[in-house]
C-alpha positions as CSV (number, residue, x, y, z in Angstrom):
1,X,36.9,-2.9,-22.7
2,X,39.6,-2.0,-20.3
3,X,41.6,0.9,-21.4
4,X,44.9,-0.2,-22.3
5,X,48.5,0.7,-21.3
6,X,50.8,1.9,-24.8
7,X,53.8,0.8,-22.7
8,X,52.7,-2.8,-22.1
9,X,52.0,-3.1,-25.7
10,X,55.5,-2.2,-26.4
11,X,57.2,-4.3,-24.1
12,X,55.4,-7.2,-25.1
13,X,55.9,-6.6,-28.8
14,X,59.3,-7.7,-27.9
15,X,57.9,-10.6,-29.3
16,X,56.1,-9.5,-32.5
17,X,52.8,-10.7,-31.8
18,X,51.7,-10.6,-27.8
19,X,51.2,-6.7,-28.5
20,X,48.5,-7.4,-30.8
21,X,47.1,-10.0,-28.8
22,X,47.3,-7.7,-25.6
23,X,45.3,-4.6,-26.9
24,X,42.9,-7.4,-28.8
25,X,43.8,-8.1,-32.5
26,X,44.3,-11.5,-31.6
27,X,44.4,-12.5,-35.4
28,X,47.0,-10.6,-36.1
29,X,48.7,-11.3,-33.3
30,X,48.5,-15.3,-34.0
31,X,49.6,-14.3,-37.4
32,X,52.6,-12.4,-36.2
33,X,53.8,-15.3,-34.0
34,X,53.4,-17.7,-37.2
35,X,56.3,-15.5,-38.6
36,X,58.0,-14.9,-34.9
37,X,58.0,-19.7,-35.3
38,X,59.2,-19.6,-38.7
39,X,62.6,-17.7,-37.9
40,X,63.6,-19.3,-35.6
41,X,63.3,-22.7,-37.6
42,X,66.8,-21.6,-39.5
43,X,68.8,-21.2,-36.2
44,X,68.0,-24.8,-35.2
45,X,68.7,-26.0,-38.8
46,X,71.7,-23.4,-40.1
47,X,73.1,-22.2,-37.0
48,X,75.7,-20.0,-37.9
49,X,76.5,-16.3,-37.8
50,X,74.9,-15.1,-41.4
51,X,71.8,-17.0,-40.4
52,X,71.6,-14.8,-36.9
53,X,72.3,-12.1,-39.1
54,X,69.3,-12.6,-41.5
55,X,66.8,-13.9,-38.9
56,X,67.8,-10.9,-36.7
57,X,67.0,-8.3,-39.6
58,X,63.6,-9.9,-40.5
59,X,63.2,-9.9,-36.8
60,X,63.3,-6.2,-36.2
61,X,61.5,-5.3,-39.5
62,X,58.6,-7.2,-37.6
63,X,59.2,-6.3,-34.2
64,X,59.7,-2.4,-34.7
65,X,56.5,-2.2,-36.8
66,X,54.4,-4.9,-34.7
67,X,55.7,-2.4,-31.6
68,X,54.5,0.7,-32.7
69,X,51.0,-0.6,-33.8
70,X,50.7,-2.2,-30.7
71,X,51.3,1.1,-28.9
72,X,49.0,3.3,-31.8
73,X,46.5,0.7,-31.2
74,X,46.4,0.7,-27.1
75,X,46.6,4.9,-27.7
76,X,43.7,5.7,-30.2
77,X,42.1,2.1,-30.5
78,X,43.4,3.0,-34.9
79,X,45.6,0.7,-36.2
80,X,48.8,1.7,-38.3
81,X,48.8,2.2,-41.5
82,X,52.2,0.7,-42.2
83,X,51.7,-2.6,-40.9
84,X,48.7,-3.3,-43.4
85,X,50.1,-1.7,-46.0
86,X,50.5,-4.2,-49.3
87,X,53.9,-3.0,-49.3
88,X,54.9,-4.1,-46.5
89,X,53.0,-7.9,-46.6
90,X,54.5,-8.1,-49.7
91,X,57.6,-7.6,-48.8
92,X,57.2,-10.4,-45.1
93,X,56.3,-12.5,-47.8
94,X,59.2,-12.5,-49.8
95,X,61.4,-12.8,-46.5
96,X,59.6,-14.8,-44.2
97,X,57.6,-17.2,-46.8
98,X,54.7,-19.1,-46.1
99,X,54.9,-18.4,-42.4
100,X,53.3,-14.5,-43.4
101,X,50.6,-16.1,-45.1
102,X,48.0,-15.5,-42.3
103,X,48.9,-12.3,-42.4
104,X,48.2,-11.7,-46.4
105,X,44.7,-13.4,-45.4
106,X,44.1,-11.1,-42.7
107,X,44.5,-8.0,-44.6
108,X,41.7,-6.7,-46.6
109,X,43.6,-4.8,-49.4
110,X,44.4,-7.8,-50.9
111,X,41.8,-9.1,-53.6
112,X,40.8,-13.3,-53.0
113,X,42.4,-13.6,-56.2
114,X,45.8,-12.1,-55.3
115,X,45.8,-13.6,-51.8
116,X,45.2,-17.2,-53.5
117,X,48.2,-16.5,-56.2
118,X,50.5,-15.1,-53.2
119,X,49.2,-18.6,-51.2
120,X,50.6,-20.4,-54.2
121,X,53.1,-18.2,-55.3
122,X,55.5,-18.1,-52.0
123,X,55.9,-22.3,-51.7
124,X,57.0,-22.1,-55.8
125,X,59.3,-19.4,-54.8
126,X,61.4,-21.3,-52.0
127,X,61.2,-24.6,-53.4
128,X,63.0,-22.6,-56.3
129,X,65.1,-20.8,-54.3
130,X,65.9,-24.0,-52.5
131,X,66.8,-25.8,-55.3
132,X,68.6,-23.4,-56.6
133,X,70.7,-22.9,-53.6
134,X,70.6,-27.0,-53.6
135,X,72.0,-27.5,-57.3
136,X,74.9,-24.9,-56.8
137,X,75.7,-26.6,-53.4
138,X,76.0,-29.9,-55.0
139,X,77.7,-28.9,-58.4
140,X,80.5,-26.6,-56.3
141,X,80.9,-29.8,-53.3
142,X,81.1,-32.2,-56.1
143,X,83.7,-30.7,-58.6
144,X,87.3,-31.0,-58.4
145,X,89.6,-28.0,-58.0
């Protein structure tokens, strides 16, 4: 295996993702771009400025993480410890849904069982969320003032 460069895995974890894929976690680098997609979907849909906002957040909570492994990983060939910590899927699942689900797969802290509730899980959530956010759209655009 070449040896390779920490500062090439950083610049390419620009986009959460090609760092993996450059110093060979290609899973997790597939995984990351699921979520890198899945952002972006809302600013095609619900362009407007809180959307940039919240996309932009999620996107450096995986680009600052996804960064630094890339660069652990191209220094010492180890991994880092916060980007498979359960903390931390957990918490890309509740932001960026279903699109971290390869990631929850991926990671083997995660019991089958808890990684087939969390596959079922995160779609309830958002079509609850969604409907929720659906209901009080239509009840508020509806009334009279």
């Amino acid at each position: 295996m070449t040896e390779k460069k920490p500062a090439v895995a950083a610049a390419l974890s620009l986009i959460p993702g090609l760092g993996q894929m450059y110093v060979g976690k290609t899973k997790k680098g597939v995984a990351l771009l699921c979520i890198d997609a899945g952002l972006m979907v809302p600013l095609f849909f619900f362009p407007s400025r809180l959307t940039w906002v919240l996309a932009g957040g999620v996107y450096m909570m995986t680009m600052i993480p996804a960064g630094l492994e890339s660069c652990l990983i191209a220094k010492t060939g180890h991994s880092s410890p916060i980007m498979n910590s359960k903390k931390y899927i957990v918490l890309l699942l509740l932001m960026t849904g279903i699109n971290a689900v390869p990631l929850l797969w991926q990671n083997q802290q995660f019991s089958r069982r808890a990684k087939i509730l969390w596959t079922i899980a995160v779609p309830l959530l958002a079509v609850l969320f969604f409907g929720a956010v659906w209901q009080w759209g239509a009840k508020n655009l509806l009334s009279t003032p």
